[in-house]
TORZABA-191295 format. One record per residue (C-alpha): residue in three letters; z, x, y. Coordinates in steps of 0.001 Angstrom, whole numbers, plus 500000, padded with zeros to 6 digits. Each point is the difference from the previous one (the first is absolute). Example, Ala and Ser with C-alpha at 12.3 -4.5 7.8 and 13.67 -1.06 7.14 Angstrom:
2
ALA507800512300495500;SER499340501370503440;
//
This chain:
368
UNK946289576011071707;UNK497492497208499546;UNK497272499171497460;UNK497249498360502264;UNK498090497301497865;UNK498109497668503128;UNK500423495748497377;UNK502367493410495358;UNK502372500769498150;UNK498696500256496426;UNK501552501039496584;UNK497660502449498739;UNK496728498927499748;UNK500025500043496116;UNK501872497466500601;UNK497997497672502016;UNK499130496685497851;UNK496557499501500109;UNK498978497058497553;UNK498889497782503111;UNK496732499923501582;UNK500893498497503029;UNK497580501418502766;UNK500076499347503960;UNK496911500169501889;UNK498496498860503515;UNK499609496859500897;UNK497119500889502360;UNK498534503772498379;UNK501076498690496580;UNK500741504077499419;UNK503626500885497973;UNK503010500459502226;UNK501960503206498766;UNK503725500765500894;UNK500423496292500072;UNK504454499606499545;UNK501092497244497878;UNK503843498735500603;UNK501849497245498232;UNK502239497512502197;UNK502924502130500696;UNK497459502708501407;UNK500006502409497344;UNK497162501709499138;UNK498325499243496390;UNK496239501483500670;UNK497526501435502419;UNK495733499789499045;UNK498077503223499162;UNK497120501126501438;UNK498043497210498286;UNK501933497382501165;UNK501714499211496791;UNK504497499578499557;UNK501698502901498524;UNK503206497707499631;UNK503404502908499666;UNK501758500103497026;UNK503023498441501945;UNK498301497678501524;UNK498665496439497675;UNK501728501494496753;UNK503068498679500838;UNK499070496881501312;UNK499296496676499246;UNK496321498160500661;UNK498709498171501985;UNK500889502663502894;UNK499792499262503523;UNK498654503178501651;UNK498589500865503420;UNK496871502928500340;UNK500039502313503360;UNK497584502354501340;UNK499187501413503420;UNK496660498468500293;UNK500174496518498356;UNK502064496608500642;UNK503348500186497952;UNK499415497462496977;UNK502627498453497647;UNK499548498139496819;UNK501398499464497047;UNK499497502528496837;UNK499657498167496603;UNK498589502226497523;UNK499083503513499760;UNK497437499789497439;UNK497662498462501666;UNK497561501133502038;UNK500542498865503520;UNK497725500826503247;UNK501737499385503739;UNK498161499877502876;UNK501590501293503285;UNK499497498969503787;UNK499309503111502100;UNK502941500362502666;UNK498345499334503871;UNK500995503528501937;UNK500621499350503715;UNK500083502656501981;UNK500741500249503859;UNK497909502740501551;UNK501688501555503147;UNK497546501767502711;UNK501925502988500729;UNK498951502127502594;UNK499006503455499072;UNK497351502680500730;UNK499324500764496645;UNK500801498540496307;UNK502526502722499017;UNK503036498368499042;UNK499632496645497703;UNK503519497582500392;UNK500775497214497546;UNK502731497685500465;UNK501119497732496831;UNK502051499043497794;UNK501140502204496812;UNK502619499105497070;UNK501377502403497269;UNK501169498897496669;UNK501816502489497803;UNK500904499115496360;UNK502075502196497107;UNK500816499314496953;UNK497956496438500081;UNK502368499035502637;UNK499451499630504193;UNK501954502624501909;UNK498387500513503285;UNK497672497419502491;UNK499755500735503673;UNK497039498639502019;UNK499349499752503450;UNK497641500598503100;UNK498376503824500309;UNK497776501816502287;UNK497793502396498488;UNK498489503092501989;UNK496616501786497822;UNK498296502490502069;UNK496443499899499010;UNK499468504290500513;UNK502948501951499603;UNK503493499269498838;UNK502011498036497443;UNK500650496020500702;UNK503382498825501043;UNK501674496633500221;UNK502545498473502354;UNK502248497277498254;UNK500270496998502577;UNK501967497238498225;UNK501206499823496771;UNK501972499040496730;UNK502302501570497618;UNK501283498727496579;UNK501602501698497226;UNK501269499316496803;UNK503650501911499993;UNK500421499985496069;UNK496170501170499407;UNK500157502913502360;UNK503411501069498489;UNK498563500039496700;UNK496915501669501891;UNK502429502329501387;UNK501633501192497089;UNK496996500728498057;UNK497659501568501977;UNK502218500588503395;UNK497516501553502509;UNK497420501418498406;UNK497274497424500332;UNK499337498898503082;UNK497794496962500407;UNK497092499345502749;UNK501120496796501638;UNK497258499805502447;UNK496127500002498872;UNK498293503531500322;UNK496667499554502476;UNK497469502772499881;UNK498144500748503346;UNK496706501369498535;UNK497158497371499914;UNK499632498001496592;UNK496796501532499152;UNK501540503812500137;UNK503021498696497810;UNK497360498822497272;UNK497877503436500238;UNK501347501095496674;UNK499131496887498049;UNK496889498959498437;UNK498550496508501054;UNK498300497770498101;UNK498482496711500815;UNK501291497118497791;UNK499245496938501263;UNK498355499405503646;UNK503650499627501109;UNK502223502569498105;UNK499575503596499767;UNK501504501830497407;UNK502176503227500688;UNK500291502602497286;UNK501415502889498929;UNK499614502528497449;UNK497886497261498487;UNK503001497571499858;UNK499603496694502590;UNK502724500471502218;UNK499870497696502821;UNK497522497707501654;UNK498244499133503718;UNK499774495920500089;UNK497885498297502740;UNK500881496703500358;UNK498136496589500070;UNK498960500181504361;UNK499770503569499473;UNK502375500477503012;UNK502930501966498156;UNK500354502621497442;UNK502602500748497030;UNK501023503150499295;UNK501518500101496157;UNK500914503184498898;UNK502863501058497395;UNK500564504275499695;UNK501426499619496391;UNK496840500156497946;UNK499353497727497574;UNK502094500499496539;UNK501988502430501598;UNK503087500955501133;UNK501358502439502966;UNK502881502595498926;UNK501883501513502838;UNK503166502146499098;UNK502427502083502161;UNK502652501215497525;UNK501599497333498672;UNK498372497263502006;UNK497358497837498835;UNK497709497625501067;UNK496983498100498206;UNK497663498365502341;UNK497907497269497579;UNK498641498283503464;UNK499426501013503532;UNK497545497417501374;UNK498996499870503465;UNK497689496649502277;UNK499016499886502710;UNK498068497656502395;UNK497639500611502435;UNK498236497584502588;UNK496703502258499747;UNK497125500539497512;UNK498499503683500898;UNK501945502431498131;UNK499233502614501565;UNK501647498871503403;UNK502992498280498751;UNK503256501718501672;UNK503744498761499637;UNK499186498020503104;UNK498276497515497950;UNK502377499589497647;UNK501451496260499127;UNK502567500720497245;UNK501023502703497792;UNK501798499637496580;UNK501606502914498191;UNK501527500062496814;UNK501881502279497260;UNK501066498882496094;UNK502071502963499055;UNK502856501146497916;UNK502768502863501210;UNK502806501870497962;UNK502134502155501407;UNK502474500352496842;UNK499110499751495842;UNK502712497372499927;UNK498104497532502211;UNK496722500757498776;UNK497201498807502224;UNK500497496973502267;UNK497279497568501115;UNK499892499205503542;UNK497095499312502430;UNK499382500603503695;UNK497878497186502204;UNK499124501058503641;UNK497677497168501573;UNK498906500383503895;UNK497537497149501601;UNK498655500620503587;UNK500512497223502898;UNK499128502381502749;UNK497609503115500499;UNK498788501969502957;UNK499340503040501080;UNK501701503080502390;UNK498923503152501126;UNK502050503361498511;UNK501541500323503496;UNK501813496833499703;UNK500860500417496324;UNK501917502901501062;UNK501711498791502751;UNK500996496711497068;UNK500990502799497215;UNK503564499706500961;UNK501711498132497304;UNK497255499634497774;UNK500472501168496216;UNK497709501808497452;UNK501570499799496776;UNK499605496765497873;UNK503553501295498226;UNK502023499404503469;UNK501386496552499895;UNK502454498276501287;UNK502833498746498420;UNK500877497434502192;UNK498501496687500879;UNK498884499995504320;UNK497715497135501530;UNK500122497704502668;UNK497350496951498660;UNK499720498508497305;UNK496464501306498944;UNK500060498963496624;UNK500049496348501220;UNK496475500931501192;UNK498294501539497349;UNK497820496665499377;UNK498263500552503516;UNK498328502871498541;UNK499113498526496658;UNK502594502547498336;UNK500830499290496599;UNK503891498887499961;UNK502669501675498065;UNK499713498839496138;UNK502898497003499684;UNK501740501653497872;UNK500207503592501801;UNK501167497803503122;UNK502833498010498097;UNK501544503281499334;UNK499825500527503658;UNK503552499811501043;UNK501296499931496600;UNK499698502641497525;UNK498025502062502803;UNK502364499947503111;UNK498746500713503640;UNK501185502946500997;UNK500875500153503845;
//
């Protein structure tokens, strides 16, 4: 039994604190960066940007703490930035660096374009009750035919780590009812099919707004060379949230924001192969018992591409063997033979927050 919600863990949003105007834009577009996550030194998340760019700081987050606060920003297409937070009053603009994507293109021999295959690197972060339980990341291959069938994913190298007292108290409250994607969903269908159902409007010469049901949804960013596109897109409309409930089990979905990058500009014949990076997210809450009540927790799935190619649907076949379709099927136990995450830098991939990676080995133990 599963409730399927596809993705930081967030009280509820009435209880975001929202007296700063602290906005983060481009350093380049000068556009607002949305989905932007704010942690504090000991990698804790205390904020993410909304779709205008401006800090939703959580409840739990800068409440409790003392100014000035050293804090460090993420997001999949910028330069990681820290600085140091001294009032929340005021109102504060950042400008971010856009984050180079490298990308080695491998000629692969094939008759036709049938089959697209990205190698990179993914990571999954898994949070309950404000607290880290799961990270695994690693190297993955994904498989997306292009006309028929679903796309699958062979696991190559990776990383394990749990947090034994967080997924007992996981465990006991929700056992197995919820079972989270740990590896990012990738649609096959070309990006201009995906967006047939929303209406486009042109904001500025280099954003397109995305909207539906009247509400602004999501966004299409070229940047500055015009040599890459930005998919923002988040399926919770605006001022509203998602209700799912299977007997007793309940789940609130305030946030399920998707990016993605592509190194093209024509919509209409963008595919997965041209995909960079791909960010998916889910702010939720999930009660399984009246006792507990609901309990924050938040889902991260990040994937960025170092490889892609193509192969025909004769030799996807023949390669099916071993390859997995189900983003819910994944492994428990740590298996790699590099140390990839020593390389990440090569491929201008944004490092593990400090703080998430002090916890590496402590709190959060590999798991081989």
């Amino acid at each position: 039994m599963k409730l399927k919600f596809t993705f930081i863990l967030i009280c509820l949003l009435a209880g975001l604190l929202c007296k700063a105007q602290i906005q983060f834009v481009g350093a380049q577009n000068k556009l607002p960066i949305p989905s932007l996550n704010i942690y504090n030194e000991k990698g804790t998340l205390i904020g993410f940007t909304d779709k205008t760019g401006v800090t939703q700081f959580l409840d739990n987050g800068v409440k409790k703490q003392k100014l000035p606060l050293a804090v460090t920003v993420q997001h999949i297409s910028y330069e990681n930035k820290t600085f140091s937070l001294v009032s929340l009053d005021d109102k504060q603009l950042y400008f971010l660096e856009s984050r180079p994507q490298v990308l080695k293109e491998v000629t692969v021999t094939a008759k036709s374009k049938e089959v697209v295959v990205l190698k990179g690197y993914f990571r999954s972060l898994e949070t309950f009750d404000h607290q880290y339980k799961y990270f695994s990341d690693g190297i993955v291959e994904f498989y997306i035919p292009l006309k028929k069938g679903k796309p699958k994913y062979r696991l190559i190298d990776y990383r394990v780590f749990v947090d034994s007292i967080v997924a007992k108290d996981y465990n006991a409250k929700m056992r197995s009812f919820f079972q989270i994607p740990r590896i990012t969903e990738i649609d096959n269908r070309k990006l201009a099919d995906r967006l047939n159902d929303l209406v486009k409007e042109n904001d500025t010469s280099s954003r397109i707004r995305l909207l539906k049901k009247g509400n602004e949804v999501g966004h299409l960013t070229t940047d500055a060379d015009r040599s890459n596109v930005q998919l923002y897109l988040d399926k919770v409309l605006p001022d509203t949230v998602v209700n799912e409930k299977l007997f007793s089990l309940e789940a609130k979905t305030f946030h399920e924001v998707t990016i993605e990058n592509y190194n093209a500009t024509e919509l209409n014949s963008m595919t997965p192969f041209n995909l960079t990076a791909l960010y998916q997210n889910i702010v939720a809450s999930l009660k399984r018992k009246k006792e507990y009540g609901h309990i924050p927790c938040e889902i991260l799935n990040e994937f960025y591409v170092m490889e892609n190619g193509y192969i025909t649907e004769e030799e996807y076949k023949s390669n099916q063997k071993g390859l997995t379709k189900s983003i819910y099927t994944t492994p428990q136990k740590s298996n790699y033979k590099i140390r990839f995450w020593e390389k990440l830098e090569d491929y201008h991939i944004p490092a593990i927050n400090d703080g998430l990676a002090k916890q590496l080995g402590e709190n959060l133990q590999l798991i081989n």
